[in-house]
N, C-alpha and C positions, 0 to 999 in steps of 0.2 A: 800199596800203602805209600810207597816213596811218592806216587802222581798225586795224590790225595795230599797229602801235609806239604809238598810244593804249593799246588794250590792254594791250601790254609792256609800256611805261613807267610808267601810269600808271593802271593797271587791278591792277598786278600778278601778270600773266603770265607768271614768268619762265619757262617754258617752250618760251616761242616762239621763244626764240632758239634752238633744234631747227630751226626753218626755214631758216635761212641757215646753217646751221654747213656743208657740203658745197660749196657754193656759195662761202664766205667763203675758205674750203682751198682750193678750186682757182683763185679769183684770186689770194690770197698767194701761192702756186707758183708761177704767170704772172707777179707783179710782181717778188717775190725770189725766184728759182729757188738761190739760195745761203743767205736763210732765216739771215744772221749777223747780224741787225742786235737792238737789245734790244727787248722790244715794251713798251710801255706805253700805257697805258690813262687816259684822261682821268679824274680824280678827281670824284666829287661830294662837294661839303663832307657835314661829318659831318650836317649838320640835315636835308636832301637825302636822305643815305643811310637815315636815320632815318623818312623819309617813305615811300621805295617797298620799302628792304627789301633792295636790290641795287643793283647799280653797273652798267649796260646796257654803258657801254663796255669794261669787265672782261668782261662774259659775253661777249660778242664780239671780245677779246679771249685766251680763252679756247679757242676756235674751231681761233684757230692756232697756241697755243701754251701747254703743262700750265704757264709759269712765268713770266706775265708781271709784270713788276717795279711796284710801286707807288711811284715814284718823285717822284710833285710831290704837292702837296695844296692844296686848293682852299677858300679864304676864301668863306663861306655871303654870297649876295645874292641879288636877284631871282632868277626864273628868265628862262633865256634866251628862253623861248619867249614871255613875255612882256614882251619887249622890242622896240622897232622899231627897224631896220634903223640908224640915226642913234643912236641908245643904245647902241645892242651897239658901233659903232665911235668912240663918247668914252669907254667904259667903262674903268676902271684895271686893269691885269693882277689877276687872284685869283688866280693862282697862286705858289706857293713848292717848289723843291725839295727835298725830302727826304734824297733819297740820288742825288750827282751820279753820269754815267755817263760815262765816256771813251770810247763806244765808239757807231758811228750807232745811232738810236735810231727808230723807227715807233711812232708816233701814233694809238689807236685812238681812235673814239668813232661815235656811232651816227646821228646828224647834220650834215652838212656844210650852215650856211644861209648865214653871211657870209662861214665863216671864221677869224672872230676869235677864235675857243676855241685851234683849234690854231695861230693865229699865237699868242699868248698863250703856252699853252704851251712850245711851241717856243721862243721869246723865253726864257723862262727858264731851259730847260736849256743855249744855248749859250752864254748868257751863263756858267754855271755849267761849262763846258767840253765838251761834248756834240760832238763835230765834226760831223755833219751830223742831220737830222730831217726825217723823210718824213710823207706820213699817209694812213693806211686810214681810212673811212669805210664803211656800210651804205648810206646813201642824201644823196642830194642835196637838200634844202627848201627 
């Protein structure tokens, strides 16, 4: 799995999210068989975006749903992957919401290592009024 999402992410394959799209559907089915909650997709700042081309937690995002909302946006810093474990959890939230949602809300992104993305995250939309916030992940690191 690590060759695979090097590739994706940072190889620029986005096509490999074809692998998990089947997969990705029949656990969101399993987790919310009622499928009301808003989905959104972890941002990469624009410099980020500008580097691989796409946004991995949108393609996966994407998976289970034609209209997921771009809802926070994300202040350009390290990358996370090259941060340790003690860094990633003093780090200051980068996120900002965009367009708040009053309505629960699931969380994608394509790595689950500390956590601290989708706490972050999360942090900001309910602060912003979001009543609750779940979150999908592809894999655990």
């Amino acid at each position: 799995m690590k060759e695979v999402m090097a590739k994706w992410k940072y190889r620029g394959d986005y096509r490999l999210v074809d692998l998990f799209d089947s997969q990705l559907q029949k656990k969101y089915r399993e987790c919310w068989p009622r499928g009301q909650a808003v989905i959104v997709p972890i941002p990469l700042s624009e410099e980020r975006f500008a580097e691989r081309g796409f946004n991995q937690a949108e393609a996966l995002a994407r998976c289970v749903t034609n209209k997921p909302i771009q809802a926070l946006s994300r202040i350009h810093s390290e990358k996370q992957s090259k941060k340790s474990r003690k860094d990633r959890m003093m780090a200051s939230n980068p996120f900002r919401v965009e367009i708040p949602i009053n309505k629960p809300v699931i969380l994608v992104d394509d790595i689950y290592t500390t956590g601290r993305t989708l706490e972050f995250a999360a942090q900001v939309l309910v602060e912003a009024g979001t009543p609750s916030v779940e979150s999908f992940t592809l894999v655990r690191g």
